[in-house]
C-alpha positions as CSV (number, residue, x, y, z in Angstrom):
1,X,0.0,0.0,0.0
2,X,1.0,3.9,-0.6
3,X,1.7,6.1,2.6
4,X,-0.9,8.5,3.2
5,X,0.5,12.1,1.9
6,X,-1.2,15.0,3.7
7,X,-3.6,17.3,1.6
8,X,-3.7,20.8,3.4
9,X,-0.5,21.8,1.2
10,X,-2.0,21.0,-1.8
11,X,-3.3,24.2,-4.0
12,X,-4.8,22.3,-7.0
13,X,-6.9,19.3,-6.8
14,X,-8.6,17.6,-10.3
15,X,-11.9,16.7,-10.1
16,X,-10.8,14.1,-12.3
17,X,-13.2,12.7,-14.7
18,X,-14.2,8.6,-14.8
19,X,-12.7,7.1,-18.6
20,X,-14.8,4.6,-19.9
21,X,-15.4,2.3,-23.0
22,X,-17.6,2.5,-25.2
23,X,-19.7,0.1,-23.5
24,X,-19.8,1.8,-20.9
25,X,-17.3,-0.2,-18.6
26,X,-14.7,2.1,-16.5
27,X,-11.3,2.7,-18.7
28,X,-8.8,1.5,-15.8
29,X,-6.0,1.7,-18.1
30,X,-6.5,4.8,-19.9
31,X,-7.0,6.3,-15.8
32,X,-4.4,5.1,-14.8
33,X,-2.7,7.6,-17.4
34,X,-4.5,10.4,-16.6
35,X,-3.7,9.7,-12.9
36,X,-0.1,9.7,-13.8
37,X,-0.6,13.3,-15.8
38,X,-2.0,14.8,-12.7
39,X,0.8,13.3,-10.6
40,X,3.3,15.0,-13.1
41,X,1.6,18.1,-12.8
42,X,1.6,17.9,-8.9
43,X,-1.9,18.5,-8.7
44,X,-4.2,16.4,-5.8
45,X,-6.5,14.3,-6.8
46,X,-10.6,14.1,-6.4
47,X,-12.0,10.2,-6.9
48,X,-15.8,10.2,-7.7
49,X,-17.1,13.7,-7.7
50,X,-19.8,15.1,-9.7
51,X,-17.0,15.1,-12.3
52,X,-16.2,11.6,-11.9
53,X,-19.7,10.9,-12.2
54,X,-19.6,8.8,-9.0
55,X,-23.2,9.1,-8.0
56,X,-23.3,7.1,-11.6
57,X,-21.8,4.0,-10.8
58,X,-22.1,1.2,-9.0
59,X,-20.9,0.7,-5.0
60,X,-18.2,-2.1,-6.7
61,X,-17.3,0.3,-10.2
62,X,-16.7,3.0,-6.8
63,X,-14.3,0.6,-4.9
64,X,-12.4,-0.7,-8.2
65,X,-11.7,3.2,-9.1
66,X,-10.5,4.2,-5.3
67,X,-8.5,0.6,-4.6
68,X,-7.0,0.9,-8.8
69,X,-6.0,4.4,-7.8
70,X,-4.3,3.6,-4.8
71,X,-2.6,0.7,-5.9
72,X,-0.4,2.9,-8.5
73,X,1.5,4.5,-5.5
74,X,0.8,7.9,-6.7
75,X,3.2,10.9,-5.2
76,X,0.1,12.8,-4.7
77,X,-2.6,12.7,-2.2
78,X,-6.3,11.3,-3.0
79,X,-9.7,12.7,-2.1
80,X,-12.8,10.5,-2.5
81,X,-16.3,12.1,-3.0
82,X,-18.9,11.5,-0.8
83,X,-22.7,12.3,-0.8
84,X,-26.4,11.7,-1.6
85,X,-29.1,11.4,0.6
86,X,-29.2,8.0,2.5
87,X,-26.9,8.2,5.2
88,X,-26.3,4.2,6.1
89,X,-25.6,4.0,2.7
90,X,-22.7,6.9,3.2
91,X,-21.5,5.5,6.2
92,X,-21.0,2.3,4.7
93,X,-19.0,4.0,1.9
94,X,-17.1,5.7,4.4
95,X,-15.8,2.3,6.3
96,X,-14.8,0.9,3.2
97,X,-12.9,4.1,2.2
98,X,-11.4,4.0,5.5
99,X,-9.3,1.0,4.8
100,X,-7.6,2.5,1.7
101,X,-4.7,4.8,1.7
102,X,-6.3,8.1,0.6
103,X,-5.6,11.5,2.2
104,X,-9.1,13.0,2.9
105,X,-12.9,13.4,2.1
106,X,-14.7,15.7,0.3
107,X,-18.5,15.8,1.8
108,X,-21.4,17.0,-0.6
109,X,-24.1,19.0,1.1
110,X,-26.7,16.7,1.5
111,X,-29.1,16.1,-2.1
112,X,-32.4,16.7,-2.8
113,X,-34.1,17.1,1.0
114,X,-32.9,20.7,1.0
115,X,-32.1,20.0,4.7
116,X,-32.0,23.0,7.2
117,X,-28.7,24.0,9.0
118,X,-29.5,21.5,11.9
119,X,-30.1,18.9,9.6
120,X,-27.0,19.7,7.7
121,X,-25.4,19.9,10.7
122,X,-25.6,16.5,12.2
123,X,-25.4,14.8,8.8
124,X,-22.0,16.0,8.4
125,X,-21.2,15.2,11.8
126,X,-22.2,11.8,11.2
127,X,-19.8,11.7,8.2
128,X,-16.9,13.4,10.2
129,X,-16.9,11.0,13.3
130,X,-16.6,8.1,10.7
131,X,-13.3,9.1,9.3
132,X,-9.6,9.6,10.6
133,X,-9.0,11.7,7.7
134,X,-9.2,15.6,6.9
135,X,-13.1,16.3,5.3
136,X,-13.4,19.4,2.9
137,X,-17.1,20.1,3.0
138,X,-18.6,20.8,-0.6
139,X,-21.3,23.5,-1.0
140,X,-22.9,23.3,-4.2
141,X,-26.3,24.5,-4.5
142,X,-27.2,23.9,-8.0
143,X,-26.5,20.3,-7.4
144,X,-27.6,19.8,-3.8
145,X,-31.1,22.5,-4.2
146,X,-29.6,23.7,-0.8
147,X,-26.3,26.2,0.0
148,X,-24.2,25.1,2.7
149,X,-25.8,26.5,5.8
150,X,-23.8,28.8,7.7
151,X,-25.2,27.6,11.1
152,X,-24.0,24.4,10.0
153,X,-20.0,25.2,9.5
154,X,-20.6,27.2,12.6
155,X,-21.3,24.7,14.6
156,X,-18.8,21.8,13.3
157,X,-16.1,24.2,14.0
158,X,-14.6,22.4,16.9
159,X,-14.3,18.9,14.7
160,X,-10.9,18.0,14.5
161,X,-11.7,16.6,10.8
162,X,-13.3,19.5,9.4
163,X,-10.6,21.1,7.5
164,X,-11.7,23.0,4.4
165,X,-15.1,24.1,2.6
166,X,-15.1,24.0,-1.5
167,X,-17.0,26.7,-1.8
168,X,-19.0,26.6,-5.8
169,X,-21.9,29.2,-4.8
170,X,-20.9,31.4,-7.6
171,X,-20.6,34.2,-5.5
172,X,-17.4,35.7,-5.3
173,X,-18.6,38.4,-2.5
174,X,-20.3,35.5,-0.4
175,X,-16.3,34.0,-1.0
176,X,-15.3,37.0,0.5
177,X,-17.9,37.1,3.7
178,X,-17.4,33.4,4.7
179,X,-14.0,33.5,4.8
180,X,-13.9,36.4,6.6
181,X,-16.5,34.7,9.2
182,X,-14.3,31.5,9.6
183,X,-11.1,32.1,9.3
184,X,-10.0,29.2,11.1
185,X,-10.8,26.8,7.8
186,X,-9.1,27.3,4.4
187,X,-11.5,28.0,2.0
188,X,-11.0,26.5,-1.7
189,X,-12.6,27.6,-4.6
190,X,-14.8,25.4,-6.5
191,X,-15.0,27.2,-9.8
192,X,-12.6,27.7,-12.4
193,X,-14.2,30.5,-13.8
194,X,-14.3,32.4,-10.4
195,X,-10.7,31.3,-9.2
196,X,-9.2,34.6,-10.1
197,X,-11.5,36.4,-7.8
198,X,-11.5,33.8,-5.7
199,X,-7.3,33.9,-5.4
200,X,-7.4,38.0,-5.2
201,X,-9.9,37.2,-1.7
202,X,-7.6,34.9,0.2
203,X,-8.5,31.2,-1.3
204,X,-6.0,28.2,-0.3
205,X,-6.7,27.0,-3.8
206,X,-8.6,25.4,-6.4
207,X,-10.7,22.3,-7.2
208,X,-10.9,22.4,-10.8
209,X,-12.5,20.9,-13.8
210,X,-10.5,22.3,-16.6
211,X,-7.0,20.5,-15.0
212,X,-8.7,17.0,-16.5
213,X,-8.1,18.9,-19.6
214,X,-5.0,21.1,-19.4
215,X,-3.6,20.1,-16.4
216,X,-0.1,21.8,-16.7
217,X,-1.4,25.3,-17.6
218,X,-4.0,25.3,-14.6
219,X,-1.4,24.4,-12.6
220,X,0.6,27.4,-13.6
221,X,-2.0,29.6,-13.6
222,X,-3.3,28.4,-10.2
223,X,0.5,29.0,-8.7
224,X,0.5,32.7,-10.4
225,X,-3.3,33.5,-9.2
226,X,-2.4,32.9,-5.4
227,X,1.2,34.1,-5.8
228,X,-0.9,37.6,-6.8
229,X,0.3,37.6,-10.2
230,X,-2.7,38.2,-12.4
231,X,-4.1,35.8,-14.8
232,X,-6.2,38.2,-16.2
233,X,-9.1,36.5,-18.3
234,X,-7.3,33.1,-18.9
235,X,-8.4,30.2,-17.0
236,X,-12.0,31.9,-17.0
237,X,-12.7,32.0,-20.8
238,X,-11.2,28.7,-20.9
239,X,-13.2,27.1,-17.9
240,X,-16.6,28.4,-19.4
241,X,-16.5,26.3,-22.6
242,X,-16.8,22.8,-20.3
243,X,-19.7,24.1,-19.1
244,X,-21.5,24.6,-22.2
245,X,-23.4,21.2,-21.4
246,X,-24.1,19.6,-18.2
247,X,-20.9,18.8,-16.7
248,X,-18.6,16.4,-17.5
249,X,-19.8,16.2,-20.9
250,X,-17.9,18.8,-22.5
251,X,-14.6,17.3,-20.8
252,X,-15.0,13.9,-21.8
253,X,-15.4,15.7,-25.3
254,X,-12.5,17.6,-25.8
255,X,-10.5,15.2,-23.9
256,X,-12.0,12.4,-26.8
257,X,-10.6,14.9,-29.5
258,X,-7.5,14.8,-27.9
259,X,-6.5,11.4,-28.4
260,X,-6.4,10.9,-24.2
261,X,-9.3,9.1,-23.6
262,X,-10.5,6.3,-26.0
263,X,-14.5,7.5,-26.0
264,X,-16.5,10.1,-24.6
265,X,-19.1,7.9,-23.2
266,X,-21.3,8.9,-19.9
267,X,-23.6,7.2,-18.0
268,X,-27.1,7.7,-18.3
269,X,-28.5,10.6,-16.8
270,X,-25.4,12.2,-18.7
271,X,-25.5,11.9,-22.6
272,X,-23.0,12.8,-25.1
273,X,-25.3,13.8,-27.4
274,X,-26.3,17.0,-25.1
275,X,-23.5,18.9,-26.4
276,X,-24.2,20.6,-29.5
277,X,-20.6,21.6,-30.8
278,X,-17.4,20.9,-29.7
279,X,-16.5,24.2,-31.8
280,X,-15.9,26.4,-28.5
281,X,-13.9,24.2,-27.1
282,X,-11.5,22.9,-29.6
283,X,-11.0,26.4,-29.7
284,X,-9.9,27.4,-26.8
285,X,-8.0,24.5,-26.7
286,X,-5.5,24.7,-29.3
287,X,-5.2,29.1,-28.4
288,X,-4.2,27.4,-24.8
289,X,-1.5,24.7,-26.7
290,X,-0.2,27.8,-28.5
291,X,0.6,29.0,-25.3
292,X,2.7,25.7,-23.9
């Protein structure tokens, strides 16, 4: 097994995306590539996010993905994505999870119930006092229906695995107000189109989307952004074409084009066939190889 490498130094972590066939079954050796990019670039890595479609797959397609990533002895620390709405089912993701070698958790805001900030509260409680690893809590309202509830990072304050809060609200001056508020967690930004902002306000970092698909040039513009050089409109013109269909559509498809992954197949709720041109993308692609 790998040793554990801690994640609070990190400052870019890939939401990396799941490869797969084109019958659908999980790419293992084409990941294991895209792992070993990431690893080049130094970035961290996040297992089965929204952007590894792991609310897609199966409890065994999950475990293959985390135990095949941590078999490869990576020299960067994992995350593994956690959330939905039945908590037994969590926790008994969470156990098995806890006997891999991966460096933390990254905890969804509960889905669909729109839970209050007591609810929210002793949910991620729940998830926090089944680990031994650093949690970054994960508020995402236009996934979850709900924002993070401020009551509910006030109150898990005192938790000796609540670390950090990916913060994807969309709301640069919110960025600013939370932060401000709790000071005593670092507070990554969850949108590549708002990282600049997000860098100017104080943010440890970046979870990112575009890094599946330029993962060198995030990198370097992630390292100028909280250095306080400015990267002016960069990373944001290039971040808004994967988002042109629901996400990780547009990834998978310029990735495809690429020649890195051998087919651009989702699984169903997520279809290919909702992104109507590649055209945006391709080009701000190959203005961003120009640049390397």
């Amino acid at each position: 097994m790998t040793s554990v490498l801690p994640p609070q130094n990190i400052t870019l972590w890939t939401a990396i995306i799941t490869p797969m066939l084109a019958d659908g079954a999980i790419d293992f050796a084409t990941f294991t590539l895209l792992l070993r990019e990431q690893e080049s670039a130094g970035n961290g890595v996040v297992l089965l996010g929204s952007t590894g479609e792991g609310s897609n797959l199966s409890v065994a397609e999950r475990q293959d993905v985390v135990q095949h990533a941590c078999s490869l002895n990576l020299d960067i620390p994992l995350m593994v994505g956690v959330g939905g709405l039945d908590l037994p089912s969590q926790l008994e993701w969470l156990a098995f999870c806890e006997t891999q070698p991966i460096s933390s958790y990254l905890l969804v805001t509960p889905i669909y119930a729109k839970p209050g900030a007591n609810g929210q509260r002793r949910w991620f409680e729940a998830l926090l006092n089944a680990v031994s690893k650093p949690c970054m809590l994960y508020n995402i309202p236009s996934r979850a229906g709900v924002p993070l509830a401020e009551g509910a990072i006030a109150g898990l304050l005192g938790h000796a695995n609540f670390w950090a809060v990916k913060e994807s609200g969309g709301n640069a001056a919110r960025f600013a107000e939370l932060k401000a508020a709790y000071p005593q967690i670092a507070w990554y930004s969850g949108d590549d189109v708002l990282f600049a902002e997000h860098a100017a306000l104080g943010a440890a970092g970046l979870v990112s989307v575009a890094s599946n698909v330029w993962p060198q040039q995030v990198a370097s513009w992630v390292q100028r952004g909280l250095a306080g050089v400015a990267i002016g409109d960069a990373l944001r013109l290039a971040a808004e074409t994967l988002f042109i269909a629901p996400s990780p559509i547009p990834t998978k498809a310029i990735m495809h084009h690429q020649g890195r992954i051998a087919s651009n197949e989702l699984r169903l709720p997520l279809c290919a066939e909702d992104l109507a041109s590649l055209a945006p993308i391709l080009a701000k692609d190959q203005e961003i190889a120009a640049l390397v």
